[in-house]
DOTORSE-760619 format. One record per residue (C-alpha): residue in three letters; x, y, z. Coordinates in steps of 0.25 Angstrom, whole numbers, padded with zeros to 4 digits, always signed. Layout:
N
ALAXYZ/...
END
This chain:
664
UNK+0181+0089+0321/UNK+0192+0097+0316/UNK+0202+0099+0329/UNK+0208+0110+0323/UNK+0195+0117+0319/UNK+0194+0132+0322/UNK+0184+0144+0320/UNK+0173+0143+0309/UNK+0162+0147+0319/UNK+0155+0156+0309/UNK+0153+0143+0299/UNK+0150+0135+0313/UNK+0139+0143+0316/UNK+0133+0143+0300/UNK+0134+0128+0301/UNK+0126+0129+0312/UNK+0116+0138+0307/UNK+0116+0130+0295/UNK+0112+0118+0303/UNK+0102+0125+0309/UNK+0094+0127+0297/UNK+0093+0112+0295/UNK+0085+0111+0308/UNK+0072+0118+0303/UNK+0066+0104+0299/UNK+0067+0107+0284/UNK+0079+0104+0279/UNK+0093+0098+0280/UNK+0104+0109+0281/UNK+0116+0109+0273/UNK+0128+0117+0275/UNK+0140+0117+0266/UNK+0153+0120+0271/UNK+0162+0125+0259/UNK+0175+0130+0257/UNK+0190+0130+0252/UNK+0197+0117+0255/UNK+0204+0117+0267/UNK+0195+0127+0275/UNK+0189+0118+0284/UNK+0174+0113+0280/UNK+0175+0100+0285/UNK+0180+0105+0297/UNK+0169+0114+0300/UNK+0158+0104+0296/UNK+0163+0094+0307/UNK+0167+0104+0316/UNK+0150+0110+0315/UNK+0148+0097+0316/UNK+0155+0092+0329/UNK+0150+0106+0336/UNK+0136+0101+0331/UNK+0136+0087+0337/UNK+0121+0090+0347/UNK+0115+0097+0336/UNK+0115+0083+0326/UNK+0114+0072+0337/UNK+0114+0061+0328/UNK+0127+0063+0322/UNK+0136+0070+0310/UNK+0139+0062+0295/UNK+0152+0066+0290/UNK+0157+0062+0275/UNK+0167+0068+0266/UNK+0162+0066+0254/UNK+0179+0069+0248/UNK+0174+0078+0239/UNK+0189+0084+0238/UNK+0197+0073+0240/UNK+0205+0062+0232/UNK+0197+0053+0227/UNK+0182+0053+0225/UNK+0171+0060+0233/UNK+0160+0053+0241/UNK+0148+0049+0234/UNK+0134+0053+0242/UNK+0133+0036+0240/UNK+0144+0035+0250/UNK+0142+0046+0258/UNK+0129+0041+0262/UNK+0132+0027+0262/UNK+0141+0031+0273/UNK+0131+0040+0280/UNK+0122+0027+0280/UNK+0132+0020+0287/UNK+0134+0031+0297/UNK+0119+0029+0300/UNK+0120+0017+0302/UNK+0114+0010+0290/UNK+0120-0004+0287/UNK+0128-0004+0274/UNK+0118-0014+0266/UNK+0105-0005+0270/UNK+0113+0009+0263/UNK+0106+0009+0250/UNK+0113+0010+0236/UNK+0107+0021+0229/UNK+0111+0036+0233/UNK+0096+0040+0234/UNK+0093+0029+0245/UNK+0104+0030+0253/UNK+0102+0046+0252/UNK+0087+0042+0256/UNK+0092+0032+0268/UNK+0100+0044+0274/UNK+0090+0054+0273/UNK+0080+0046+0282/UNK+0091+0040+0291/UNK+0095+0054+0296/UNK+0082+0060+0296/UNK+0077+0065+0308/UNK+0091+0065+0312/UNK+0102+0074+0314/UNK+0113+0073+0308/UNK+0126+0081+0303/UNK+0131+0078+0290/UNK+0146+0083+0285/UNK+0148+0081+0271/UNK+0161+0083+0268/UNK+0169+0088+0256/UNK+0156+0089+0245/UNK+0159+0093+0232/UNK+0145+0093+0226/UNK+0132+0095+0230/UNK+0129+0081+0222/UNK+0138+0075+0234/UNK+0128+0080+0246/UNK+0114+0080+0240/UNK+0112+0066+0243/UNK+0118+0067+0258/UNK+0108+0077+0264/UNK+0100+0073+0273/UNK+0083+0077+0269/UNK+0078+0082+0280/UNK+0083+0090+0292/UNK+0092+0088+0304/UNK+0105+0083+0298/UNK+0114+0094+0294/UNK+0124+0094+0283/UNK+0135+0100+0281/UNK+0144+0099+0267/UNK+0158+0103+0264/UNK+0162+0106+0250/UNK+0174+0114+0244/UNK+0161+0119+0233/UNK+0150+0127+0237/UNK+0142+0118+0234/UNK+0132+0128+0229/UNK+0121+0115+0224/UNK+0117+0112+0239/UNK+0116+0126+0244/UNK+0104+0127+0232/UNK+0098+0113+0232/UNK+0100+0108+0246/UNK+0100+0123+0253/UNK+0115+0121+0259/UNK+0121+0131+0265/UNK+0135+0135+0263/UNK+0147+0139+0273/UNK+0159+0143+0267/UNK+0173+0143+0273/UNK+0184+0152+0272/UNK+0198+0153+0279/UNK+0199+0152+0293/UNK+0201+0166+0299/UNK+0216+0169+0305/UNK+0212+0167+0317/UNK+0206+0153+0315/UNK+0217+0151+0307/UNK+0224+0152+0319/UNK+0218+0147+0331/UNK+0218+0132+0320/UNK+0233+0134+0318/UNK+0235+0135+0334/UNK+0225+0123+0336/UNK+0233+0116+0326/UNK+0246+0118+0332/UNK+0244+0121+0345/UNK+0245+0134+0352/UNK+0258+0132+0360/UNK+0265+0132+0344/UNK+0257+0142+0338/UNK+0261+0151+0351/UNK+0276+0149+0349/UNK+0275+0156+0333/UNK+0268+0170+0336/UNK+0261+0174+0323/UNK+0263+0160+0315/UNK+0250+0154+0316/UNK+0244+0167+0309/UNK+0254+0166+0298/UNK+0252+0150+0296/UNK+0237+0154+0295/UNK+0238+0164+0285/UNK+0246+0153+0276/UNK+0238+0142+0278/UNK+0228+0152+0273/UNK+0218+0151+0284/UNK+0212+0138+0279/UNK+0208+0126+0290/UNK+0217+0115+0282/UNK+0229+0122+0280/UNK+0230+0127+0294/UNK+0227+0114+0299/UNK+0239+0106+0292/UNK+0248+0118+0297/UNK+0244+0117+0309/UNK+0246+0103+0308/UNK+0259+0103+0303/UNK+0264+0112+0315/UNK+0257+0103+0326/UNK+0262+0090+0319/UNK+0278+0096+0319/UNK+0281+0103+0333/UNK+0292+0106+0329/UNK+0286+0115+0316/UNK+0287+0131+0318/UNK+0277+0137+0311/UNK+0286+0146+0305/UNK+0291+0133+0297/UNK+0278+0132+0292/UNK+0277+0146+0289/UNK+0287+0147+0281/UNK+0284+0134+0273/UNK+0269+0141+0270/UNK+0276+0153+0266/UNK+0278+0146+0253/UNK+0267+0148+0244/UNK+0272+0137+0234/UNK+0274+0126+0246/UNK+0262+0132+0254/UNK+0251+0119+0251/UNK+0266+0110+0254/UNK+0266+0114+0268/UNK+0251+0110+0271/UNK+0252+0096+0266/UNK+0250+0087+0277/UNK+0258+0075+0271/UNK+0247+0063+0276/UNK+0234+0068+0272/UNK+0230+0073+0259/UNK+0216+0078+0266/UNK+0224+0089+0275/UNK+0234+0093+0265/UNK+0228+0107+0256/UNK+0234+0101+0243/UNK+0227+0091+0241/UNK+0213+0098+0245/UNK+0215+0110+0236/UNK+0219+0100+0228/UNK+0204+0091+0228/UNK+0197+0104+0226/UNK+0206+0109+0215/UNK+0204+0095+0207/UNK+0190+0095+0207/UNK+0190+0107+0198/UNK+0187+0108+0185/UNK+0197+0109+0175/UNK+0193+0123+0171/UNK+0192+0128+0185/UNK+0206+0120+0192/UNK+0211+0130+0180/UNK+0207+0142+0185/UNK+0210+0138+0200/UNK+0224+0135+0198/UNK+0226+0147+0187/UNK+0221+0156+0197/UNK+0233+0151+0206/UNK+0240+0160+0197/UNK+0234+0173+0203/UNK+0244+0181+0212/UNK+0234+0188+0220/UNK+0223+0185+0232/UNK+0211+0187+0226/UNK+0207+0181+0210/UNK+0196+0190+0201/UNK+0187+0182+0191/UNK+0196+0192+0181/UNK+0209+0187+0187/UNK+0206+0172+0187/UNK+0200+0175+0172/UNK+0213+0180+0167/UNK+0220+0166+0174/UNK+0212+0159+0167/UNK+0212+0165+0154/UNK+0198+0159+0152/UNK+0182+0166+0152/UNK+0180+0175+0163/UNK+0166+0166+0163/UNK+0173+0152+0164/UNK+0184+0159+0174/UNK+0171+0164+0185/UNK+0165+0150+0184/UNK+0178+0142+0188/UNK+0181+0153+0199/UNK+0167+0149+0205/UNK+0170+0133+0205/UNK+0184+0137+0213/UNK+0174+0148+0224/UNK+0165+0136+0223/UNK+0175+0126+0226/UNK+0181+0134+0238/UNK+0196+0135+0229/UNK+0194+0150+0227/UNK+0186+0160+0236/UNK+0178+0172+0231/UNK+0181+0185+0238/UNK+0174+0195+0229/UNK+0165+0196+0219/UNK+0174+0191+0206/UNK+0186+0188+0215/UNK+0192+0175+0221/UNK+0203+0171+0232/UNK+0212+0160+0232/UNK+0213+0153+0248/UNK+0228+0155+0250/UNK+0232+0139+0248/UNK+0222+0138+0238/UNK+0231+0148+0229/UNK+0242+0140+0233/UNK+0236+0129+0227/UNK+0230+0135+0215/UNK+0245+0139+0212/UNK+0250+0125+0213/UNK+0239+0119+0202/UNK+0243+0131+0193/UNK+0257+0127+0193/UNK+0254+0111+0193/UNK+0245+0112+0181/UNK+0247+0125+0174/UNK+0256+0127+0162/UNK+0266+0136+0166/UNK+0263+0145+0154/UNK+0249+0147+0159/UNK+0252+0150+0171/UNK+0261+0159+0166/UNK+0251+0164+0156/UNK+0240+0165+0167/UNK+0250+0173+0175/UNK+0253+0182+0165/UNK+0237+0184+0159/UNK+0235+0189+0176/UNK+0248+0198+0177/UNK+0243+0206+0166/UNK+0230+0206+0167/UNK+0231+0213+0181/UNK+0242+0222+0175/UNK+0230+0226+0165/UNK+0219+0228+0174/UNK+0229+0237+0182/UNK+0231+0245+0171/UNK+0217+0246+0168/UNK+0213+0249+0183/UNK+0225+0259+0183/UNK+0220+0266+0171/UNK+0208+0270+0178/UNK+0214+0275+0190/UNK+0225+0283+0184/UNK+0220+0286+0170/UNK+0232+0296+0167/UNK+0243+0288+0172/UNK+0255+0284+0165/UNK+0256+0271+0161/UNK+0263+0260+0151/UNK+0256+0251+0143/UNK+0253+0237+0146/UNK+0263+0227+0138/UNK+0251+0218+0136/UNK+0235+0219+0133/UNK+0225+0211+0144/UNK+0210+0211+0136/UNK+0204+0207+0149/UNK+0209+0216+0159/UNK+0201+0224+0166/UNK+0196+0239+0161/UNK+0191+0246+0173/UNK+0176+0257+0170/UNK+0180+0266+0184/UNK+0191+0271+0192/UNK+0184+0262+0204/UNK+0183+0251+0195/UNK+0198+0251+0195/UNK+0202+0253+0208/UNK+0192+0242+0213/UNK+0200+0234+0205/UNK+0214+0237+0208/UNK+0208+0237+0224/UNK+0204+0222+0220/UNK+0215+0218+0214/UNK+0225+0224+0223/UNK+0231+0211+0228/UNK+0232+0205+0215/UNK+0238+0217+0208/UNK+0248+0218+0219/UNK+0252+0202+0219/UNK+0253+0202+0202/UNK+0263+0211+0202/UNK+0272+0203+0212/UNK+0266+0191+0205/UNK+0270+0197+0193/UNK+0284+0199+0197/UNK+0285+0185+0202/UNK+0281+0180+0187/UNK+0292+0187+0181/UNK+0283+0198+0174/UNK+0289+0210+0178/UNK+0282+0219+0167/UNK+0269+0216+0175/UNK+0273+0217+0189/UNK+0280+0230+0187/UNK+0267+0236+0178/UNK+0256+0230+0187/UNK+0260+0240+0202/UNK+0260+0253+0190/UNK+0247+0249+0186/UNK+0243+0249+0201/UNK+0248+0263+0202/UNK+0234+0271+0203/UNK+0227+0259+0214/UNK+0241+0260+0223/UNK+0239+0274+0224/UNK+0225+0277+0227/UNK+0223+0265+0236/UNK+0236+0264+0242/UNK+0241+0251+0244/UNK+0255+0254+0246/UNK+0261+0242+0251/UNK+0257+0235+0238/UNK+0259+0247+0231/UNK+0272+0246+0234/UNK+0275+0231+0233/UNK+0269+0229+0220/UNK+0278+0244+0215/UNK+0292+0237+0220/UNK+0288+0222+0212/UNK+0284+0232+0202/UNK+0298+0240+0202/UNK+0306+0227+0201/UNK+0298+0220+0189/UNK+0301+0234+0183/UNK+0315+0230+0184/UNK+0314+0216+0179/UNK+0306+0220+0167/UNK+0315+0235+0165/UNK+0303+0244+0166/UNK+0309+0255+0170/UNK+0297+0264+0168/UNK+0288+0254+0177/UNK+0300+0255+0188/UNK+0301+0270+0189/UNK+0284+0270+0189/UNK+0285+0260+0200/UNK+0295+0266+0208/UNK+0288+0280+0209/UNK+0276+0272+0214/UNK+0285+0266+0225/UNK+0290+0279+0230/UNK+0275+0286+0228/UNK+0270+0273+0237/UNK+0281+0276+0247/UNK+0279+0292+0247/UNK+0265+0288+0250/UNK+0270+0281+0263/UNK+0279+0292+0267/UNK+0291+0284+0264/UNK+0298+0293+0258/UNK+0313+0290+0256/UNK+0308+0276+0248/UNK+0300+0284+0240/UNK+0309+0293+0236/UNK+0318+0283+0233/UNK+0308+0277+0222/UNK+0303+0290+0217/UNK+0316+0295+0212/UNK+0320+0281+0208/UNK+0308+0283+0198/UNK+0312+0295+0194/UNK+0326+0291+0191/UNK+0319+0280+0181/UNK+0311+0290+0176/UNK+0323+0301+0173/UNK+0330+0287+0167/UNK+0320+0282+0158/UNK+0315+0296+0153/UNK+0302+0295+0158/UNK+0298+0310+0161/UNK+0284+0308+0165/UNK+0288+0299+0176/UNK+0298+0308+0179/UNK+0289+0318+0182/UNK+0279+0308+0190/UNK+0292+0304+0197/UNK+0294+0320+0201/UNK+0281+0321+0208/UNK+0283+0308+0215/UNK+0296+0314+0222/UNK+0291+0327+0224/UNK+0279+0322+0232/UNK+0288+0314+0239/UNK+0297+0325+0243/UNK+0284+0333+0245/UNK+0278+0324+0256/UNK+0293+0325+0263/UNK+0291+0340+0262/UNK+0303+0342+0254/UNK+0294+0351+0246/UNK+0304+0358+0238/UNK+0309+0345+0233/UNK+0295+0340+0229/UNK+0293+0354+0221/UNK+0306+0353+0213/UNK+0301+0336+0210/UNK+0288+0344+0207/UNK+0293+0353+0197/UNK+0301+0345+0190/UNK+0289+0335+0188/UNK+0281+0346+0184/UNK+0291+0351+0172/UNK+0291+0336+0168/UNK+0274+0335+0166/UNK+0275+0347+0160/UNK+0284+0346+0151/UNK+0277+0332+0147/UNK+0264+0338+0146/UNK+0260+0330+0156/UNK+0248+0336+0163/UNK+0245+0321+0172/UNK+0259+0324+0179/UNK+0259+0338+0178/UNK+0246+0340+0187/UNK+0252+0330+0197/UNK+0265+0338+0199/UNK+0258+0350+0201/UNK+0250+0343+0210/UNK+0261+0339+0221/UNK+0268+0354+0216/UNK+0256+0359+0223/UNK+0256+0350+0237/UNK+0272+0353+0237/UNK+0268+0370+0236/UNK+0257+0368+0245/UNK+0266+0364+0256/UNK+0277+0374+0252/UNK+0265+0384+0256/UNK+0265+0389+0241/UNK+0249+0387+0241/UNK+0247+0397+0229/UNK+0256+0389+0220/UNK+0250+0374+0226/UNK+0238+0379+0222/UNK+0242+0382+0209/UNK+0249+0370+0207/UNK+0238+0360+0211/UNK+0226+0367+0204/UNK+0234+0366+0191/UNK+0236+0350+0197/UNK+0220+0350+0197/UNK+0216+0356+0184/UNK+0225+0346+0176/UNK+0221+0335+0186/UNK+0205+0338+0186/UNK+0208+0340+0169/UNK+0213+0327+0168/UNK+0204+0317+0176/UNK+0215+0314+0186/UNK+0207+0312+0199/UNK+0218+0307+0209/UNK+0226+0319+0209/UNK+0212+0330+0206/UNK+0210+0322+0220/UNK+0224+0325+0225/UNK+0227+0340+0220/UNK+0211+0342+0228/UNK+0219+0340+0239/UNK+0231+0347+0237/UNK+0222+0360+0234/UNK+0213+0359+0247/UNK+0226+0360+0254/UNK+0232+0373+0246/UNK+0217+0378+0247/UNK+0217+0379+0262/UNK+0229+0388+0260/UNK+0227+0397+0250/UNK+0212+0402+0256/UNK+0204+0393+0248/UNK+0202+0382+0261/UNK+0188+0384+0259/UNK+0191+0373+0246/UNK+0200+0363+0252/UNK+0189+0356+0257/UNK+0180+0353+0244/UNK+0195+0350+0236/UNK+0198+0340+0246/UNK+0183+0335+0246/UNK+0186+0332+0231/UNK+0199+0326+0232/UNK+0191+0318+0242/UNK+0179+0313+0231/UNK+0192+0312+0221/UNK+0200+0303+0231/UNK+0187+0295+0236/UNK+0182+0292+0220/UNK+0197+0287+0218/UNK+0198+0277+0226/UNK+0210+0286+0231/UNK+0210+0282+0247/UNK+0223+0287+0251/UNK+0218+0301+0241/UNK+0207+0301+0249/UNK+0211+0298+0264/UNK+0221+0310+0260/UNK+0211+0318+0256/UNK+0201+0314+0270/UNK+0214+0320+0277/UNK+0217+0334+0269/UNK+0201+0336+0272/UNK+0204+0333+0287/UNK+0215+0344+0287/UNK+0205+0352+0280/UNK+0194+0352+0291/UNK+0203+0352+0304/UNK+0208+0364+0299/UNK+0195+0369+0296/UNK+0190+0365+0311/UNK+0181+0354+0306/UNK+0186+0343+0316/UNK+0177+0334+0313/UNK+0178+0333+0298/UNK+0194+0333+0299/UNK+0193+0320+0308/UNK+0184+0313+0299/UNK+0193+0315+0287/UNK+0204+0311+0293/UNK+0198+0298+0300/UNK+0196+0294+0285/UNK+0208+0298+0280/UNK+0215+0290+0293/UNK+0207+0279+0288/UNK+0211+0278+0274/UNK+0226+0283+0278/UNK+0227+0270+0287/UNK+0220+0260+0276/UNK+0230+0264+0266/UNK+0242+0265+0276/UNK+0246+0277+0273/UNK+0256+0286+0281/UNK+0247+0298+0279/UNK+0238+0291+0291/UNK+0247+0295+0301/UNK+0246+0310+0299/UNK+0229+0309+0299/UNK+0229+0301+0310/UNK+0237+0311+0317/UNK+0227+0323+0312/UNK+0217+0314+0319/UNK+0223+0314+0332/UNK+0225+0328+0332/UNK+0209+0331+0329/UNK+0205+0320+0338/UNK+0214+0326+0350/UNK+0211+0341+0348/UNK+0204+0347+0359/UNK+0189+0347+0356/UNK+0191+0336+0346/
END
């Protein structure tokens, strides 16, 4: 028994239930306990089976059959010469044929109850001959494959293991390492279980190594995990290839094929968390067909783990050690070329995706063609994609920056533009924007620095972080001006006037305003013209010129409705309700904001939307409809607080006020 062994009472309790089934007189049960190396199979199987001792009074066999292991496996004539033995059989009674001594087994623990533990299987073949006939005994098999032959033929049952939870994680560190030394590094034990990736091996060898060194701080071994590059270094155990996790990725890894080793240690090449059959396709460079079937021999073998329909993740140590094979025994012209094929083909489908969801955007050319990049059918098509691929998208672009490709790294967060600003995601909005800002300069694109700079200061205005936004907005503008640019100079004049607007320096935003609008105009440029007199109408709203705000954003919503552009027919919905409910036409406010809400809703548009849940709320309190202005701004909280938005504060305090109102 494993001393060290934590949690796993949900796969206990299968094992049990399992077990259970073989009592029925019918047949003998079969579990198969499979799972990534490392996670701890074996260690449960004896673990069930020391708990189980009463239940099988005549005993447990135990054989690892080294399926993963130097040298070669057990053979069933071995195993059950060895079971033979166990049972007491003399060695010149064991038959010499497989079929007898299968035979001789079968009848000597008929009748008799038995758990069997065969260990480390790497093929149905291995165990057939093993299985006891008739019921009573209980078997259990470990394998890194699924083993997918036994569960149809022989009616196994399968358990897979995952991670340890980070509280099992945990409580095996301080078992390891006593509680005394966990106690004196507040916090320590949860980071070392995060890098050991919450898997039973590794956080047994660090546990090891602290317990084995009193004088170790786990801070000293922090920071040598902190390394990527040294990470599988730290948990060799120096006197035993068994514990160490090299040499067990290793023994799954070598009994690939040729064809699918490839695709493990190509997709070691991926910056991101999560791998689509598209994106290991691309690695690969080889049929999406040929690409799915080595994808299912690594899900099968426990090296790769399916998380969605169509998509796979790496454990953490296992993309360590994917990246190590790629380096040992790939070319570094395809790796680079593998790197390149991905870079670009995510810049492409951003593109693509981006197309969709801001048709009428200003955009460059790519510098490069990708035939199999994805074309997106709907709007939601293409934000379900982008939502997907957030993490990806976000780690190519520093990934991209990393592999000196500074064209890409600085082109991929524009591309992004239309995802970051309906869904929100400003912190990786704005990491991706700054990378983005220096590749620009690398590569000398001024166009793409100044783009990138007004979404820095639009992402910071978002957040009320005005003096930094400011800062970036007229730094765009002064590219702009230098590079001639006069439609970006316009878009950077309504970036700066809404800023100052949202300060209430309101006569600052109408002159940025004007002098954007002149610009659109004289470029005939209806896109940008309806966007300024758009924010011309908000800024006159609050100057209480209502007649001319509502001049101004009916002229915004012809061109807008006229042209298709939903997102800002959504947002000028809005600004009219408001100038409605002074200029004696409240009786309207309620179905314009109804329809900005549909707009916002069918747009994905969540931040649009919870904006929209809130000017609704102000609608009815002030209408006396209590009721309905609290639901709209408990939804509108709701979202407010999933994006992080500043804007929560002011709903929550709207809510306070309904909620303590007397007769609320």
């Amino acid at each position: 028994m494993t001393a060290t062994f934590v949690g796993r009472e949900v796969e206990l309790a299968k094992l049990g239930d399992i077990a259970g089934r073989g009592e029925d007189g019918h047949s003998v049960a079969v579990a198969i306990v499979a799972g990534a190396p490392g996670v701890g199979k074996t260690a449960l199987a004896v673990q069930w089976a020391h708990r189980q001792r009463d239940r099988f009074p005549h005993g447990d066999l135990y054989c690892d059959l080294h399926g993963y292991a130097p040298g070669p496996p057990s053979n069933p004539h071995e195993v059950l010469a060895g079971f033979l033995r166990a049972l007491e059989v003399p060695g010149k009674m064991i038959p010499r044929s497989l079929e007898a001594k299968s035979a001789l087994f079968r009848s000597l623990v008929n009748d008799r109850r038995f758990v069997i533990v065969l260990d480390n299987v790497t093929s149905p073949d291995e165990v057939r001959a093993l299985l006891p006939s008739t019921s009573g005994c209980f078997v259990m098999v470990t394998s890194r494959s699924s083993l997918s032959g036994l569960v149809v033929r022989n009616g196994a049952r399968r358990i897979t293991l995952d991670m340890l939870s980070p509280a099992e994680s945990e409580a095996l560190l301080r078992k390891a390492i006593g509680p005394d030394r966990a106690d004196e590094e507040p916090g320590a034990t949860a980071k070392l279980a995060d890098l050991c990736g919450h898997l039973p091996l590794a956080l047994r060898i660090a546990g090891e190594r602290v317990a084995a060194h009193p004088y170790l701080r786990l801070a000293d071994l922090l920071a040598e995990l902190a390394s990527e590059a040294r990470r599988l270094d730290a948990f060799e155990t120096g006197d035993d290839e068994m514990s160490a996790l090299r040499p067990v990725f290793s023994w799954s890894y070598q009994a690939l094929d040729p064809a699918t080793a490839r695709v493990f240690r190509l997709l070691g090449l991926h910056p991101g968390p999560t791998i689509s059959v598209a994106t290991a396709t691309v690695l690969a460079g080889t049929p999406t067909a040929d690409v799915r079937r080595r994808l299912d021999k690594l899900t099968g073998g426990c090296l790769l783990a399916e998380v969605d329909r169509d998509r796979f993740r790496f454990h953490d140590l296992l993309r360590v050690y994917a990246k190590e094979c790629v380096e040992a025994e790939e070319s570094p012209e395809e790796r680079e070329n593998s790197s390149k094929r991905l870079l670009e083909w995510y810049l492409a489908c951003a593109d693509s995706a981006d197309r969709v969801l801001t048709p009428m955007r200003r955009r460059t050319a790519l510098e490069f063609s990708a035939s199999d990049k994805l074309e997106f059918d709907t709007y939601g098509d293409a934000l379900a994609w982008c939502e997907a691929e957030q993490p990806n998208l976000v780690a190519c672009v520093h990934g991209a920056l990393a592999a000196d490709r500074p064209s890409i790294a600085c082109r991929l967060p524009l591309a992004l533009w239309a995802f970051f600003t309906l869904r929100k995601p400003w912190a990786d909005w704005i990491a991706t924007y700054k990378t983005g800002v220096d590749a620009a300069r690398r590569c000398s694109d001024p166009f793409s620095e100044a783009s990138l700079l007004a979404g820095l200061g639009i992402a910071h205005r978002d957040l009320c972080r005005f003096e930094e936004a400011m800062e970036y907005l007229e730094s765009a503008l002064a590219i702009r001006r230098r590079i001639g640019d006069s439609w970006g100079q316009g878009q950077a004049l309504i970036s700066l006037g809404i800023a100052y607007h949202e300060q209430g320096r309101f006569a600052e935003a109408l002159e940025r305003h004007a002098d954007a609008l002149a610009v659109f105009h004289a470029l005939g440029d209806e896109w940008g013209a309806a966007q300024t007199l758009h924010f011309l109408g908000l800024t006159n709203h609050e100057l209480g010129r209502f007649d001319q705000a509502y001049e101004n954003l009916r002229q915004a919503l012809d061109i807008r409705h006229r042209i298709g552009y939903r997102y800002g027919e959504a947002e000028t919905l809005v600004g009219l309700a408001l100038v409605f409910q002074k200029i004696d036409r409240s009786g309207e406010s309620a179905g314009q904001l109804d329809r900005a809400l549909e707009l916002r809703r069918d747009m994905g548009d969540r931040y649009g939307e919870a904006a929209a849940l809130d000017h609704l709320g102000q609608l009815w309190k002030a209408k006396g409809k209590v009721d309905s202005a609290r639901g709209c701004w408990g939804d509108a909280l709701k979202i407010f607080n999933e994006l992080g938005a500043p804007r929560a504060a002011d709903v929550y305090a709207r809510l306070r006020r309904v909620q303590t109102a007397p007769g609320s």
